[in-house]
C-alpha positions, 0 to 999 in steps of 0.5 A, spaced: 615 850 321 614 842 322 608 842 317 612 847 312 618 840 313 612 834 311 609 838 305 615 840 302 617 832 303 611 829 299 612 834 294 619 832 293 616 824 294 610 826 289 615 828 282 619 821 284 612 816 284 610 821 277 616 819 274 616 812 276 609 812 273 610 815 267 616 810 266 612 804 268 607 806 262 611 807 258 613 799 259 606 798 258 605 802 252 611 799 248 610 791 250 602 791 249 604 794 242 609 788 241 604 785 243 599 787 238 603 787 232 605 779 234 597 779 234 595 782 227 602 777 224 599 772 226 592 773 224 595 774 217 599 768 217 591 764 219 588 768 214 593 767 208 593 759 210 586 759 210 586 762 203 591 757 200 587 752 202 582 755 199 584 755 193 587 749 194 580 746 195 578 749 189 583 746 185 582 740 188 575 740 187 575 742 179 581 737 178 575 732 181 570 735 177 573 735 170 576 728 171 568 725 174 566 728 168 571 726 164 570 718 166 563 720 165 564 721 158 568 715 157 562 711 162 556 714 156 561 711 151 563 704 154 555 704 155 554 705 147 560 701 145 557 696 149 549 697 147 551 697 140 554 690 140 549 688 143 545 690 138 549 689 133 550 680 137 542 681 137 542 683 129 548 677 127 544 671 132 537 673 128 540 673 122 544 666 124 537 663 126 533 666 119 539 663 116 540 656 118 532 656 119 532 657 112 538 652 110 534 647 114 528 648 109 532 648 103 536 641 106 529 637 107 527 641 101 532 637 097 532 631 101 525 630 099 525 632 092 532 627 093 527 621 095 522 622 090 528 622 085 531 616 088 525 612 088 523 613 080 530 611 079 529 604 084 522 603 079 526 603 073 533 599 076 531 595 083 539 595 085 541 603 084 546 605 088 541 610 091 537 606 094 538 606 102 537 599 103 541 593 103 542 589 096 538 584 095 533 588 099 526 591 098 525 598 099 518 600 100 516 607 104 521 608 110 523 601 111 528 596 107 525 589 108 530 583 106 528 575 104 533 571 107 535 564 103 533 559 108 528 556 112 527 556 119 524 555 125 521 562 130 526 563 134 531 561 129 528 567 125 528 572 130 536 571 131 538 571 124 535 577 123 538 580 130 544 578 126 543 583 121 541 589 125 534 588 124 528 585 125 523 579 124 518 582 120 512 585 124 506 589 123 507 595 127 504 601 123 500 602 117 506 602 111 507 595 114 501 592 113 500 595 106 507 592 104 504 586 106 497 586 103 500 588 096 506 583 096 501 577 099 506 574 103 505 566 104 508 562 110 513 568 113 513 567 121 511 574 123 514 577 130 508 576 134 507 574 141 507 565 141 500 562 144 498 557 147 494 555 141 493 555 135 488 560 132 488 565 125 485 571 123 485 576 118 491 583 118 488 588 121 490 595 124 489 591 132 496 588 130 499 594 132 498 594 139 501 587 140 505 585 145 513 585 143 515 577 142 521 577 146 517 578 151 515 571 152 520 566 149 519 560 156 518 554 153 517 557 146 517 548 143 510 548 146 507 554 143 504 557 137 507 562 132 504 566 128 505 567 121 503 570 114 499 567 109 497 571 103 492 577 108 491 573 114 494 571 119 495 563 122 498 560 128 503 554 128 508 550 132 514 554 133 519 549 132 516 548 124 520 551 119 517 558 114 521 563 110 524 568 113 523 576 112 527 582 116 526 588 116 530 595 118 529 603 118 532 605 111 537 609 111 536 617 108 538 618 101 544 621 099 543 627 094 550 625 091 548 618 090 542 621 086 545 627 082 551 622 080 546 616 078 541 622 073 542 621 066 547 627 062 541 629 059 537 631 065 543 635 068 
């Protein structure tokens, strides 16, 4: 009988705890569902923003993309501007250059054809006005040769022609010794370096290496000067009186001098 009691008590316990159980999965069942769904939102959301930013990748990337090829556009036709007026720079400065190459030829070409123009008319009037020398002078190769209307001693002569920015008569190169040998100069002091003694001896092409006179002025009233006499060359006192002759750089012929000097009927 008391065995009948106990059995009959479990089975009362046993629908309680299976309806407790039913209820409890129940609960479970109903938030692991919640639960889920909150997942699988979630999981969208990620999967939406990560496709945004995909595409938000992929139209920064082609914005980049055609800008970079636009500025690569405008870099290869900077690049050609730049090339083409390098060339075109390089074009103008040769062409500046055959020009004022040429311009220069013609320039020496007239100024040549000028002098030679200038001397034929000096042979026929002495004192033209295209003469590059002082009045009064005489103009032979590239140098103006002036006599002066006094006497003087050595030193005296080497000063008055200083004073005309020129100097004494020297037989410095060729074209000097020629005007000399043709004018046969007599008793002009020349600009040669005083001695102790008196010597003489023909022109000659040695005179061209010879000292510079201001070298050695000490004491210049003890020593001997030279000076020209026809084609030699003799040696005196300092202090004796001669002619006097200077001798300057003629300037260049001026090509309007020149044309304006022409007659009529040549022009």
């Amino acid at each position: 009988m008391s065995e009948e009691i106990v059995y009959a008590n479990l089975k009362i316990q046993d629908p309680d705890k299976k309806e407790e159980t039913q209820k409890s999965d129940k609960c479970g069942g109903k938030v692991s569902a919640d639960a889920s769904h909150s997942q699988q939102k979630t999981v969208l959301i990620l999967i939406l923003l990560c496709l945004l930013l995909f595409i938000g990748m992929g139209v920064l990337g082609g914005i980049f993309y055609t800008t970079l090829a636009t500025e690569m556009i405008k870099s290869n036709q900077l690049q050609s501007v730049k090339e083409e007026l390098q060339e075109n720079v390089s074009l103008q400065l040769k062409h500046n250059l055959n020009s004022s190459k040429k311009i220069k030829n013609l320039s020496a070409m007239l100024q040549s054809t000028a002098t030679q123009l200038c001397r034929e008319l000096y042979s026929k009037e002495p004192e033209h006005k295209c003469k590059p020398c002082p009045k009064g002078s005489e103009w032979y190769k590239d140098s103006c040769y002036s006599q002066l209307n006094q006497y003087g001693t050595w030193q005296e002569s080497v000063m008055a022609c200083s004073a005309r920015n020129a100097s004494l008569l020297k037989v410095k190169n060729k074209d000097v010794l020629e005007f000399l040998k043709y004018k046969k100069l007599r008793y002009f002091w020349l600009a040669l370096l005083p001695r102790k003694d008196r010597t003489q001896y023909p022109l000659s092409e040695k005179m061209f290496l010879s000292e510079e006179s201001e070298r050695s002025t000490d004491d210049i009233d003890k020593k001997f000067c030279g000076y020209i006499d026809r084609v030699n060359v003799h040696y005196t006192y300092c202090t004796d009186q001669y002619y006097i002759m200077c001798e300057e750089t003629a300037s260049k012929v001026q090509v309007e001098s020149v044309l304006n000097g022409l007659p009529e009927d040549s022009t």
